[in-house]
N, C-alpha and C positions, 0 to 999 in steps of 0.2 A: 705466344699468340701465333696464330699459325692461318692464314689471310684474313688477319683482323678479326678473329674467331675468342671471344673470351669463355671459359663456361664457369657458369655460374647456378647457385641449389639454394632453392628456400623450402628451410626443412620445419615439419611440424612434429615435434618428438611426442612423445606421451608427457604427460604431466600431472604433477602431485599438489597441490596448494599447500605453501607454506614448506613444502619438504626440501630444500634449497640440496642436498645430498644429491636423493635419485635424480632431482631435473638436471642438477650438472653432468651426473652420469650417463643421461640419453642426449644432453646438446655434444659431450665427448665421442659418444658412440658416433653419432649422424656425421660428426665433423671427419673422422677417420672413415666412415665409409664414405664421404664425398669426395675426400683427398685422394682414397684407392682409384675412384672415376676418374678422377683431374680434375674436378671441379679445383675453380682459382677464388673465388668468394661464394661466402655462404650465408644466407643471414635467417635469423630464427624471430619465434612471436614476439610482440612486446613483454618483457618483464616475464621473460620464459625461465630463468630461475629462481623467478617465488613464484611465478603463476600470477595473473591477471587478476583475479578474481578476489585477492587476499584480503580484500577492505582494510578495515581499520586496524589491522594486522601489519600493516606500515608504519605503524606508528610505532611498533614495539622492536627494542635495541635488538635484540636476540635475532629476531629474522635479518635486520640489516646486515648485521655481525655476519651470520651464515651465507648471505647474498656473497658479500664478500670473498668469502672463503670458498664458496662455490666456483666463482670466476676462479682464484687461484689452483683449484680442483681445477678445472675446464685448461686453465693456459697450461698446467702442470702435464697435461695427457697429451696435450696437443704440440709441445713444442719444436717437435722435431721435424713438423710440417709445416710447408711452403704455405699453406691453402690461410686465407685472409678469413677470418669469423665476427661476426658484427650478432655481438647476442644480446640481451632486452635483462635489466635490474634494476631497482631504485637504487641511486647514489646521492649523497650529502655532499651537498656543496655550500660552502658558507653558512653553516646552518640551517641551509631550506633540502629538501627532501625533492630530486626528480626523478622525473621517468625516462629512461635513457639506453641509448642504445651507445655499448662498447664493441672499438671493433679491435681487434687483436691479431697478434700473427707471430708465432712463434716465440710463446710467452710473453711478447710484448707486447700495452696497450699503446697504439694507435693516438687515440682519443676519444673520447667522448662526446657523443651528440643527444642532449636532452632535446625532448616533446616541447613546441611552441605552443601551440593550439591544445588545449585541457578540456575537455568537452563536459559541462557543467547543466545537461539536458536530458529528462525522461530518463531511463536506465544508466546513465551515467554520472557520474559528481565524482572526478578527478581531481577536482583544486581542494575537495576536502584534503588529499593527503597531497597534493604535489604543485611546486612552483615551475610556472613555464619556466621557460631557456631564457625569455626578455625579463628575467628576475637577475641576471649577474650581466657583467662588461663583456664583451665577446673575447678579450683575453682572460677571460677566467682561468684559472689550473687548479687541480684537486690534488692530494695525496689518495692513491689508492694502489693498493696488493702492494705497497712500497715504491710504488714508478708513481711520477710527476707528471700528470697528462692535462691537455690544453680539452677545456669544455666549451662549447658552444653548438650552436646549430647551424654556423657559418662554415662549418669544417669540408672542405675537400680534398679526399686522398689521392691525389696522381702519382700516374708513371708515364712510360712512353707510351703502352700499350692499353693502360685503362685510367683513366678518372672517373672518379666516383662520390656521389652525395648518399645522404644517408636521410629521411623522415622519417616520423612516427604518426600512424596510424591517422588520427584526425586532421594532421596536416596536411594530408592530399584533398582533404574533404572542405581546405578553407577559399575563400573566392582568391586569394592568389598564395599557392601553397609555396612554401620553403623551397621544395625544387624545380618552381620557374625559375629562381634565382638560381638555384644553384646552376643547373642547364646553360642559365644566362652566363656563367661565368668558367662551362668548362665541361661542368659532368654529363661523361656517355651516358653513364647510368645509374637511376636512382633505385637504393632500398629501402625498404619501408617495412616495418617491422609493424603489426596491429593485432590487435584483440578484438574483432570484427564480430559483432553481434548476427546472429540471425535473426530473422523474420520473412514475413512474406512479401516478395518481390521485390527485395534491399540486395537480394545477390548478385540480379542480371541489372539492377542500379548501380553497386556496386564495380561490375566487369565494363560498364561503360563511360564510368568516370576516370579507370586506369586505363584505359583504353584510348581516353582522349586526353589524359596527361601526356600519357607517354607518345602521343602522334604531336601535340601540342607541344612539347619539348623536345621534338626529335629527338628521344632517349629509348636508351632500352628501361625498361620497370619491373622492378623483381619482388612480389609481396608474399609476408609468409606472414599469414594469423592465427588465432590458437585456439587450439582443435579438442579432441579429446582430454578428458581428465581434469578440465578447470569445472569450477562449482557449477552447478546449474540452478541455484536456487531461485535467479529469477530468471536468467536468458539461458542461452544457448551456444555455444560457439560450433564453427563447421570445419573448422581447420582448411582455411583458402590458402594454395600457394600458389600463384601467380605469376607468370613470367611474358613480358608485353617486348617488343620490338619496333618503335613508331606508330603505334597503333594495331599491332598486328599480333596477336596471341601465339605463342609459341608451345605453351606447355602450362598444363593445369592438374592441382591433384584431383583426387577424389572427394567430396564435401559427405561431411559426417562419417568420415572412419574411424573405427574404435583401434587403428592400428597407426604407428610413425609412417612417417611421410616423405620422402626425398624426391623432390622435383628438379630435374636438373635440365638445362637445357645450355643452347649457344649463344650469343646475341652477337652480330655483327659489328663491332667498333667500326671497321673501314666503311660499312656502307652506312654509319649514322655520321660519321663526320662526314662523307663528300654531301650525302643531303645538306648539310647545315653549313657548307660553303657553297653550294648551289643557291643558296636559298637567300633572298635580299630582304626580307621580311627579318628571318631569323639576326640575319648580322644587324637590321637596324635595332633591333629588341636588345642587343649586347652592348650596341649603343647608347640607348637608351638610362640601362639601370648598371652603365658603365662606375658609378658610384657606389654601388652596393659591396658591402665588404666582404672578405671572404679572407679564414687561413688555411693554407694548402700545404697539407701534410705529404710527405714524401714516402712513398708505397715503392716495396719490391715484388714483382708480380710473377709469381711461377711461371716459368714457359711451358708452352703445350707439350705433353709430352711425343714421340717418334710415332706412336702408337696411335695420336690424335685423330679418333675419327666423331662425327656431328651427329647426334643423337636428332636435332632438329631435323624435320623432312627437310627435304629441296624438292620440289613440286616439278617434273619434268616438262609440265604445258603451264608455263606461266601466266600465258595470256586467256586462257579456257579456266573458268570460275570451277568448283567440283559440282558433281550431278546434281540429279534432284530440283528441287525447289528455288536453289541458289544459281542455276544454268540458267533454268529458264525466266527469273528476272533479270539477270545478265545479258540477255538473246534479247528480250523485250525491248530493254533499257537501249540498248548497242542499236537496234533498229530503229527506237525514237529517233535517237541524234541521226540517224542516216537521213532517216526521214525529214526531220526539222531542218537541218539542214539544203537538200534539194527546194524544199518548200519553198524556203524565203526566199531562195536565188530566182525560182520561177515567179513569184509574186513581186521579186521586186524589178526584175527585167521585162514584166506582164507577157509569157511566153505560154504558151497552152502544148506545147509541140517538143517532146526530146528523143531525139536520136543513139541507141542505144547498138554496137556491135554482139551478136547474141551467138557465140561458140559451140554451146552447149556445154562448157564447161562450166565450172563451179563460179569462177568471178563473176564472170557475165550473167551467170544464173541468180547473182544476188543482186547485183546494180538493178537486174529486171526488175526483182522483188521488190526492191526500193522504191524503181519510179512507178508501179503500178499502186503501192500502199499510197504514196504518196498525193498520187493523180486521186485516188479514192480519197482523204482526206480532203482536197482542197476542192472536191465536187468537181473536178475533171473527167472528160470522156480516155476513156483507155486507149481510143482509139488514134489521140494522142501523141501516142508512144509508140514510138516506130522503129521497130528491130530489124533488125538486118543480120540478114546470114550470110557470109562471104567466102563460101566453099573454094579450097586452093590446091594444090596439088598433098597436101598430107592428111585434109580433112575425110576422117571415118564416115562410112552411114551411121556408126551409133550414135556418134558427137552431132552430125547434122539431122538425123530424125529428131534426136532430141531437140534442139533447138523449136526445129520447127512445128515439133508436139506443144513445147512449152508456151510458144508464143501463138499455140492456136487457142489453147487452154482457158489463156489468160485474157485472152478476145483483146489483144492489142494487132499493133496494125503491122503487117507484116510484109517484108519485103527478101527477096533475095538476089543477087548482083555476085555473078561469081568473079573472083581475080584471077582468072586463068589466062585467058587472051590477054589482057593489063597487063600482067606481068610476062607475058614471053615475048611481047613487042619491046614491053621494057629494057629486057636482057639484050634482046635484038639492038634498041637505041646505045646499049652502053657497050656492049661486045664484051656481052657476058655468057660465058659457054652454059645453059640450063641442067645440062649435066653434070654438074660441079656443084655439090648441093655444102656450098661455104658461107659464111657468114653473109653475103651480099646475096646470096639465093633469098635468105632466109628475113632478112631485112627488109628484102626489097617489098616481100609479102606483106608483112607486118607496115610497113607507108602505105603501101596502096591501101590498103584496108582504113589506114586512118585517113587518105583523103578520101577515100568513099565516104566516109563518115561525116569530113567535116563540111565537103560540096555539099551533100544532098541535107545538112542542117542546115545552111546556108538557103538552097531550094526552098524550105519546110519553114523559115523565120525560126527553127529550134536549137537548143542546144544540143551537142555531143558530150554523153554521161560517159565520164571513164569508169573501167573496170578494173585498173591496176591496182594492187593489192600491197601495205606495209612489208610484205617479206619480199615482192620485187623489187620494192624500191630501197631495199637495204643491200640485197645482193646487184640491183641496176640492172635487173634480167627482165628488160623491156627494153624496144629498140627506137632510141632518142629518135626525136622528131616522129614516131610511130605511135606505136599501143600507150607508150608515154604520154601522150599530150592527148590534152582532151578539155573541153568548158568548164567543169566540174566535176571531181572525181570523189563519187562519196563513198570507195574501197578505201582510200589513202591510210587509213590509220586503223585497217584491219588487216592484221598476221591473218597467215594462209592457216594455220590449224586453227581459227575462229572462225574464217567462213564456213570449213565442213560441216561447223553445230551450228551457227545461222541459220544456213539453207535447211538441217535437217531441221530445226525448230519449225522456221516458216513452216515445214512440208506436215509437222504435225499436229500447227495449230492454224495456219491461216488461209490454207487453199484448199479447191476442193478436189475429188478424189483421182480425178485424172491428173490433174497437176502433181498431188502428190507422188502419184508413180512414175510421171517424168521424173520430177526432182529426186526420188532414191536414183535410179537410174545414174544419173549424173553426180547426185554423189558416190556412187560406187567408179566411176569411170578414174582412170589414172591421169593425173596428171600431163598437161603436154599444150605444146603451144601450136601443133600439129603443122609445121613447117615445112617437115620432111614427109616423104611420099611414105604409107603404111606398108607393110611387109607385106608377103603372098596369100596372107590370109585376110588382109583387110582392118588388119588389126592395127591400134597406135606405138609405132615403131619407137617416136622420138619419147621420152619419158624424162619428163623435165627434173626429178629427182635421180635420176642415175646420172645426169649432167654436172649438177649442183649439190645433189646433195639433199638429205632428207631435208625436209620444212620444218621438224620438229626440232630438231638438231640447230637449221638455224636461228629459228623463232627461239631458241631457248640460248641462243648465244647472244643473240640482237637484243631482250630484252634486259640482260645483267650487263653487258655493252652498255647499252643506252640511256637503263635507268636508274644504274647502282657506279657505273662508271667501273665496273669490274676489271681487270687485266687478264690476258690469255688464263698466265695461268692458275688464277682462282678460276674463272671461269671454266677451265678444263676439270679441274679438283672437282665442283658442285656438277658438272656433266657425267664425270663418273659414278657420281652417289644416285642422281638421276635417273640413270640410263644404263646400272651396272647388267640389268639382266637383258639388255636392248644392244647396245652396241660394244663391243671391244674398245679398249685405249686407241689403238692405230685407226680405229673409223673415223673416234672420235678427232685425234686428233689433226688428221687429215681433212675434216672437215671444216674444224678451225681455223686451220690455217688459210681452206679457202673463202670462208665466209670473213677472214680480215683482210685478205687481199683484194678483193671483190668493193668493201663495204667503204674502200680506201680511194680506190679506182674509177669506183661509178660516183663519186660526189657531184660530178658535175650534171649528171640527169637531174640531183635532187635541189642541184640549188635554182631551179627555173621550173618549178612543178608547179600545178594547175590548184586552181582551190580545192579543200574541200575540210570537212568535217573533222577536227578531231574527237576523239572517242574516246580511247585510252589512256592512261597513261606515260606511255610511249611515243612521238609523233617523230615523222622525220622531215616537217614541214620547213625552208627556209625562214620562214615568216613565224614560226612559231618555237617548236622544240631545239631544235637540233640547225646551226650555223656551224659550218667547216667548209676551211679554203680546196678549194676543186684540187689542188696541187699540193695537199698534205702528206706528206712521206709516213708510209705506215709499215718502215724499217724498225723501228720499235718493237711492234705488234710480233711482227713479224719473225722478225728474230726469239721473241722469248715465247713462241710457239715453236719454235723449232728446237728449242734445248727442253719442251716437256719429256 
C-alpha cells in the first residue's frame, strides 16, 4: 500500500450460460491481466461461472459438478499470484443450494460469503433455486475443491493495509444492508458482486444508492454486474462496474458492451479511516451494533509495487467544482450562503448601514457583491453600503479606477479617505524611517485602513464587512489587528482560486454591463496587497504570489491538510500527479514546506477570528472546523518535507 492507496478491478468477462469451462477461462484471463496492473482485489458478477441467468439449471448435478471444477480451473491459473479474487457460483451447503461469492488467493479459498436477501419480485424468483445465508449457523464450513472453508455473510478479510466485506447484489438494495454491518465492525471496503437487471431509469437509481452506501459507511464500494452473454429472454443485463469512494465515484465501465470489461481504480484506506475516527456519529454507530457478529479472516495483501502510479485523477483545484453546468450551481449555491448569511446578522442587529474596504482587488470585489445582492434581497437601499477606497503609497490607478468604477456602477455610496498623511505622522509618532519599506511600513497601512473602517462604522451605526479570504487565513497573510479583524467576514471559508469563478460568474450573470467590464478588469489584475510603492511604470510591484507562493499550490495543500488529514508527503506525491505539467518537484516542494511553516505559525490570528459563514467543506473557523493550540510545533511537518 503506498499512502494508503489500495487498487482494486471489477471485472465484467464475457459469458456463456451454463458453459462453467469458457466462464472460468475469461474470470482467469481478467484476473492475470489485473495482476499485470497491480490491482490487489478483484471481484466479478454474481454466479459468473454458470452465468445468472441459468434457471432451473441449478437444480441439475452436472452444472454444480462443473461450477466446481471451474473454480478449481480458475485457483489452478491463478496460483502463483498475490492478487485476492472474489468470484460468483452456487455452492451446497448442508444440502440447501446458494448463491455466493468465493474469495480466493493463491489457490486458496478464503471463504465464502452466500446472498442474504433473495429477491422473490417481478423478473426475479431466486428462492425457487437458492437458500439465503440465514439458512445455516454463522460458523458453518463446507467441503469444497478439497479445502475446508468457513461460510457465512458475517465474514471479514483483514490486514494491516485493507479490510474488506463482501455482498450480493440485492443486499445493498435492503433497508439495512449486510455492509452497514460489516463497515460497523471494520470494513474499508465493500464488494458486491450482482446480476443487475436493466430498465428505464434503474441505472441512475441504481448509481445513487451506491453512492450513498458507500458515503453512508464511509467505505470505498466496488460493484461488478453481468454484462454481455447472459440470456436475454426476458431482461437485459448492461455489465455495471462500479467503483465508489465515500460517495464519491471513481471509475465506471461502459454499460452494454458486447466486449470484457476491467475497471480498475485506487480507493484511499488512509483517507476513509481518518474520516471515521473524525466522525462521532460513525464511532456511536460502532457502538451501537457493538453486538453484531462477525469472523475475521486473515488476508495477506500484495504491496504496491516500486512502479505504483494512481490511475484515479487528483483534481489539481479542489475547491472549483468542474465547468459547465456543475460551476455555476456551485457559484449560485456558494453565493446563497454568503448572502444568507450577512442577512441574518443585519436583521438580527437591525442595521441598514455596512461598511465595506473596496481595493479593487478581487476579495473586496466579492464582499461588495455580497452586500449589494444582499441589501437587494432584504429590500435595502444600496445606498446603504458604503465603500471606501483607501489609496496608500503602493495603490495603482488601475486597482483605484476600478474600485471607484465599481462602486459607481453599483450606485452604492461611496467614499474615499486616503492613508497617506495617517500613516507618515504615524511613522513620525513611532520613529519609523518611511524609507524602510519592512514589515512595520507595511502593517502599519493595513491598521490604519482597518481603523478607518471600523471609526467610520461606528459614525454610520454599521458594520465593517471583512474581505479576508480561506487561503489568508491558512497561510495568516493578513496583518493581525488589521485587514484581520472585521464585524463579519463572509470571505472566511472561500479559497482564493474560488473567488476568481465567483466574481467571473457574478460578472456573467448578475450585473450589468458596465459592471461587468469593471469586474474582468479586476479579475485579470495580479494579485497584491499593494503595500509597496509601484515601479516606474505604475505598475503593481508587490505580487503576493511571488512572496507566498502560487494559491493554487496552496489551496491544493490546505485542503488534503485539512480535510483528509494528509501528511507532507502524500500530499507532495498527489501534487506531483496534479501539477506534473505545471510545476517542477523543487517548486513544488518548496512551497510545502512554506505553506507548513506559515500554516503552523500564524494559528494564533486564526483562533480570535471574526464570524462568518461557512461554506465548504473546509473551515478554519475556531468555533467550528479546525481547534489548534497557537504554540503547536510543526517540527513534524517539517522535517518529513524536507527528506521529500
Amino acid at each position: 500500500m503506498k499512502y494508503g492507496f489500495v487498487k482494486v478491478a471489477a471485472a465484467i468477462p464475457l459469458v456463456k450460460v451454463a458453459d462453467c469451462q469458457f466462464n472460468a477461462q475469461q474470470t482467469s484471463k481478467l484476473i492475470v491481466e489485473a495482476d499485470s496492473k497491480g490491482v490487489q482485489v478483484i471481484i466479478f458478477p454474481e454466479l459468473n461461472l454458470t452465468g445468472y441467468s441459468c434457471g432451473d439449471l441449478f437444480g441439475q448435478t452436472l452444472l454444480l459438478e462443473q461450477a466446481e471444477i471451474a473454480l478449481m480451473q480458475v485457483m489452478n491459473e491463478t496460483r502463483q499470484l498475490d492478487i485476492i479474487s472474489i468470484v460468483g457460483m452456487p455452492v451446497v451447503v448442508n444440502s440447501t443450494l446458494m448463491n455466493c461469492a468465493v474469495v480466493c488467493q493463491r489457490g486458496k479459498i478464503l471463504g465464502i460469503v452466500p446472498k442474504t436477501y433473495l429477491p422473490n419480485y417481478k423478473e426475479f424468483y431466486e428462492q425457487r433455486w437458492f437458500a439465503p445465508s440465514t439458512a445455516h449457523a454463522d460458523d458453518e464450513m463446507v467441503r469444497i475443491c478439497g479445502q475446508h472453508v468457513p461460510v457465512s455473510s458475517d465474514l471479514i478479510f483483514e490486514s494491516t493495509d485493507l479490510c474488506f466485506g463482501v455482498e450480493i447484489c440485492e443486499d445493498v438494495w435492503a433497508t439495512i444492508p449486510p455492509s452497514s454491518h460489516l463497515a460497523l465492525k471494520g470494513a474499508d471496503v465493500i464488494f458486491n458482486m450482482s446480476a443487475d437487471t436493466e430498465n428505464i431509469s434503474k441505472h441512475q437509481y441504481l448509481r445513487s444508492l451506491l453512492a450513498q452506501q458507500s458515503a453512508r459507511c464511509l467505505a470505498g464500494y466496488v460493484f461488478a454486474s453481468s454484462g454481455f452473454g447472459e440470456s436475454t429472454t426476458d431482461v437485459v443485463f448492461a455489465g455495471n462496474a462500479l467503483i465508489y469512494e465515500n460517495g464519491t465515484l471513481l471509475a465506471a465501465s461502459e454499460r452494454f458492451s458486447f466486449e470484457e470489461q476491467l475497471v480498475v481504480s485506487e480507493i484511499d484506506i488512509e483517507r476513509l479511516r481518518g474520516e471515521r475516527m473524525v466522525n462521532t456519529t460513525f464511532a456511536a454507530s460502532v457502538r451501537t451494533y457493538k453486538d453484531y457478529p462477525v469472523k475475521r479472516i486473515p488476508i495477506e495483501m500484495t504491496k504496491a509495487n516500486e512502479d505504483f502510479t494512481l490511475t484515479r485523477a487528483v483534481e489539481p483545484h479542489p475547491f472549483v467544482p468542474a465547468g459547465g453546468k456543475l460551476l455555476d450551481e456551485r457559484c449560485e449555491e456558494i453565493f446563497s450562503i454568503q448572502v444568507a448569511g450577512l442577512a441574518k446578522r443585519l436583521v438580527h442587529t437591525g442595521c441598514k448601514t455596512v461598511v465595506v474596504g473596496i481595493s479593487g482587488g478581487l476579495d473586496s470585489t466579492l464582499a461588495l457583491l455580497v452586500c449589494v445582492k444582499t441589501f437587494d434581497k432584504l429590500g435595502l437601499s444600496r445606498k446603504g453600503i458604503v465603500g471606501i477606497t483607501m489609496p496608500g503609497f503602493g495603490t495603482t490607478d488601475r486597482t483605484y479606477h476600478n474600485a471607484l468604477d465599481l462602486m459607481s456602477s453599483l450606485q452604492v455610496t461611496t467614499k474615499e479617505i486616503s492613508i497617506r498623511d495617517a500613516c507618515i505622522q504615524h511613522f513620525k509618532d513611532i520613529d519609523h524611517d518611511i524609507s524602510v519599506h519592512d514589515v512595520t511600513y507595511e502593517n502599519g497601512q493595513a491598521r490604519e485602513r482597518t481603523q478607518i473602517l471600523m471609526d467610520y462604522a461606528n459614525k454610520v451605526g454599521g458594520l465593517v464587512i471583512g474581505t479576508g479570504d480561506l487561503s489568508e487565513l491558512a497561510l495568516g497573510w493578513a496583518t493581525y489587528n488589521g485587514d484581520h479583524m472585521s464585524m463579519y467576514g463572509v470571505n472566511a471559508s472561500i479559497p482564493k482560486t474560488l473567488v476568481r469563478y465567483l466574481v467571473t460568474w457574478v460578472a456573467e450573470t448578475g450585473v450589468d454591463e458596465k459592471s461587468r467590464a469593471t469586474l474582468l478588469d479586476i479579475i485579470d489584475t495580479p494579485i497584491s496587497p499593494e503595500l509597496i510603492p509601484a515601479d516606474e511604470n505604475g505598475n503593481i510591484k508587490q505580487k503576493t504570489e511571488d512572496l507566498v507562493g502560487p494559491y493554487e499550490l496552496h489551496d491544493f495543500f490546505l485542503f488534503h491538510f485539512l480535510r483528509f488529514g494528509s501528511r507532507p508527503a502524500k500530499i507532495f506525491y498527489l501534487a506531483e500527479i496534479a501539477f506534473h505539467d505545471v510545476y517542477d518537484k523543487e517548486t513544488i516542494k518548496k512551497w510545502l514546506v512554506n505553506f507548513c511553516r506559515r500554516f503552523f505559525n500564524q494559528q494564533f490570528k486564526r483562533s480570535c477570528l471574526p464570524d462568518g459563514p461557512k461554506v465548504g467543506s473546509v473551515s478554519l473557523s475556531p468555533r467550528g472546523d479546525w481547534r489548534m493550540p497557537s504554540d503547536a510545533s510543526s517540527a513534524l511537518w517539517l522535517q518529513e518535507c524536507e527528506q521529500l
